[in-house]
N, C-alpha and C positions, 0 to 999 in steps of 0.2 A: 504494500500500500504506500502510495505518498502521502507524507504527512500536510503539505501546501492542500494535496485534493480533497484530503477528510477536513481538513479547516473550511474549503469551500462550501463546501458539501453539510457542515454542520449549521452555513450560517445560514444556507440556500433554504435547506430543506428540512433542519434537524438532525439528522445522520448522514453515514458514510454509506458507500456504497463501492464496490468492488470493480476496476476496470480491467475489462480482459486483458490490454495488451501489456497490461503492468507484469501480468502472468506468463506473458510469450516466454523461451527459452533464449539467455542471453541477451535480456533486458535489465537493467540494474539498476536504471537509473528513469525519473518521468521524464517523456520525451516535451510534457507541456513546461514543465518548471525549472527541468534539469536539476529537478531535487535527489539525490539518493536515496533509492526505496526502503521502506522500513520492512522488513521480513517477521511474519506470527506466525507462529508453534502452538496450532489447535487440535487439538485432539477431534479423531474420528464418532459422529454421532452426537454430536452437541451442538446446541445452541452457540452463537457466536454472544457474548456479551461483551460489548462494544468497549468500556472503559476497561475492562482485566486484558482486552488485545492490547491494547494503546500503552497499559503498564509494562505488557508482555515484549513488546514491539524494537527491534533493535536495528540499528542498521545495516544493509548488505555489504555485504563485502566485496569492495569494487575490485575488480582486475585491470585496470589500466587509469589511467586516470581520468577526469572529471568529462575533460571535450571529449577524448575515446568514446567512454561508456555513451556520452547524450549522445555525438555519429551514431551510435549503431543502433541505440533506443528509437532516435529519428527514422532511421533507414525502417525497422520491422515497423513499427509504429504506420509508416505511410503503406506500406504492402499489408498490414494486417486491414486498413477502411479500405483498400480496393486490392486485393488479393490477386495474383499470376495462377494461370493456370500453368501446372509447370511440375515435373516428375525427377525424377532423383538422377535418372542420366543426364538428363536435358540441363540441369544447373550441374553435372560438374564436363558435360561438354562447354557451357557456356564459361566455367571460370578457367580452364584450359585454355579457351581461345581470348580471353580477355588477359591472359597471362604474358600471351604471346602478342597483343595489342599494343600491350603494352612495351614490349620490348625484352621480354626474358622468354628464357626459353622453360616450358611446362614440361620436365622432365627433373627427375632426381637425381641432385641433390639440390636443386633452386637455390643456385649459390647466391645469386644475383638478387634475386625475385624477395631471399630472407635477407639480406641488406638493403635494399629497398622498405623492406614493411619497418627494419629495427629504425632505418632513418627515419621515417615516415611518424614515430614514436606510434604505429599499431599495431605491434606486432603482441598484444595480451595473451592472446593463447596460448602462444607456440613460445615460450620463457623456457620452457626445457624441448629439446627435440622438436624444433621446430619444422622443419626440411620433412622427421618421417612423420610426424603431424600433417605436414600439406598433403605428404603422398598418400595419405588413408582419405582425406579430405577428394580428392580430384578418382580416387581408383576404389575405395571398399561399399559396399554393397546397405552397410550400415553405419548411418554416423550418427555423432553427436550434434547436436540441431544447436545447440547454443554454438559452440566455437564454429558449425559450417555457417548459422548467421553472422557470425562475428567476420569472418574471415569476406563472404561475400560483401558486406556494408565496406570493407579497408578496398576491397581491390573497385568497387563500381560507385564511391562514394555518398551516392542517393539513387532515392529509390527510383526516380526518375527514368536514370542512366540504366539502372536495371532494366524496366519494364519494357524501353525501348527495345533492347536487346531480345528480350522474352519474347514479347512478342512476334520478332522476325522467327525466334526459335519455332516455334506454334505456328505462325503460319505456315512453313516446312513440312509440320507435321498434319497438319491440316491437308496438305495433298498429297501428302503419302497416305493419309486414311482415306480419302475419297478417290486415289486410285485402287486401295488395297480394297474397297466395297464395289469399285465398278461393274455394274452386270449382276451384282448378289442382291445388293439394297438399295434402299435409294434412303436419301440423309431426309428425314425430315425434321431437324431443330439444330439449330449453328452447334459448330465444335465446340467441345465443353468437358468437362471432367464428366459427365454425363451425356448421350448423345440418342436419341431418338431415331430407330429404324424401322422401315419397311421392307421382308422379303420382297422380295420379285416373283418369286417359285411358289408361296403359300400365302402370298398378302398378311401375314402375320403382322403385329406393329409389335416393338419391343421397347426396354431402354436399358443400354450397357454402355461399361466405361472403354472408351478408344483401345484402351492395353490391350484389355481381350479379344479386341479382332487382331490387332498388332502382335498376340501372341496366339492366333490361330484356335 
C-alpha cells in the first residue's frame, strides 16, 4: 500500500482501498507519488482491520534506488491500464532484438550490454551474476516476472517505446494465424488473447486462444 494513497483515500472517502498495480510483481514503489510502498503481513481468513495494518505496515525494500524503482513502477503501471497482448517468446524475441538495436550483441556473456545497464545505474537485478541472469531472462521457459519486468522497463525505457514494438510483434502474428486458419475457418472477432471461429467443414462457431491452432 502507499501511504500518500491511504491519506487520500481517508480524507476522500473515509478509508483505504487497495490498488492493483501496487500489487504487480516488481513494483516497489507508487508510480502516482513515487512514495515507497508500505508492505502488510495479514494472515489468511480475516478481516482486514485497517489501523492494526497501518501499525503492522513497514516499508519495502527497495533494490535500486528511488528514480530506478518509480522507471519501472511507471513502465508496468502504464501496461497494466492498457495491457499488450503478448506471450513469453514474443517479449524475449522482442528484448533480443532490442539488445541488438541497441548496439550489443544478444548472446552470452553480454559483456557490453552489462556495462551499459551498471553505467546506466539499472542494473538492480542482476548485482550478482548478472550476464547468467540475462541469459535465463532472453532463453528459459520460466521466469521471474518481477526482474523480466524490471529488466524490460531499463532496456525500452517506457511503456510507450514498448507497445510500439509489440505491436509490430502481433501484427506478425496476426498473419501467421490467418494464414495458418486459411481454408479451415474463417476469423470472426479481431486477434486477441481470445479469438472467435467458424469451421468451414461443420459451421461450428467456437472461441480459442491463437497458441492452440499455433500449436496444432
Amino acid at each position: 500500500i502507499c501511504p500518500d494513497c491511504v491519506r487520500e483515500d481517508m480524507e476522500a472517502y473515509g478509508f483505504p482501498y487497495l490498488r492493483t498495480w501496487h500489487h504487480i510483481p516488481g513494483v516497489r514503489v507508487c508510480a502516482r507519488h513515487g512514495t515507497v510502498l508500505w508492505h502488510i503481513g495479514i494472515k489468511a481468513c480475516r478481516w482486514l482491520d485497517f489501523w492494526e495494518v497501518i501499525e503492522r505496515a513497514e516499508d519495502m525494500e527497495l533494490m535500486a534506488d528511488l528514480k530506478t524503482e518509480l522507471r519501472i513502477s511507471s513502465f508496468l503501471k502504464d501496461l497494466y491500464k492498457v495491457p499488450v497482448f503478448m506471450d513469453l517468446i514474443g517479449l524475449q524475441e522482442m528484448l533480443r532484438k532490442k539488445i541488438q538495436d541497441l548496439g550489443y550483441e544478444a548472446v552470452y556473456p553480454y559483456d557490453e550490454l552489462v556495462e551499459w545497464l551498471k553505467d546506466d545505474g539499472t542494473a538492480y537485478p542482476f548485482r550478482e551474476g548478472m550476464a547468467k541472469k540475462i541469459r535465463n531472462l532472453l532463453n528459459c521457459k520460466i521466469l521471474d516476472p518481477s526482474m523480466a519486468a524490471a529488466f524490460t522497463a531499463m532496456l525500452f525505457k517506457d511503456a510507450e517505446s514498448f507497445k510500439q514494438v509489440a505491436a509490430g510483434y502481433v501484427s506478425d502474428k496476426e498473419d501467421d494465424f490467418q494464414e495458418m486458419i486459411s481454408g479451415r475457418y474463417d476469423m470472426l472477432s479481431g486477434y486477441g488473447q481470445t479469438v472467435r471461429l467458424g469451421c468451414k467443414k461443420c459451421g461450428t462457431v467456437f472461441y480459442i486462444h491463437p497458441e492452440a491452432i499455433f500449436k496444432g
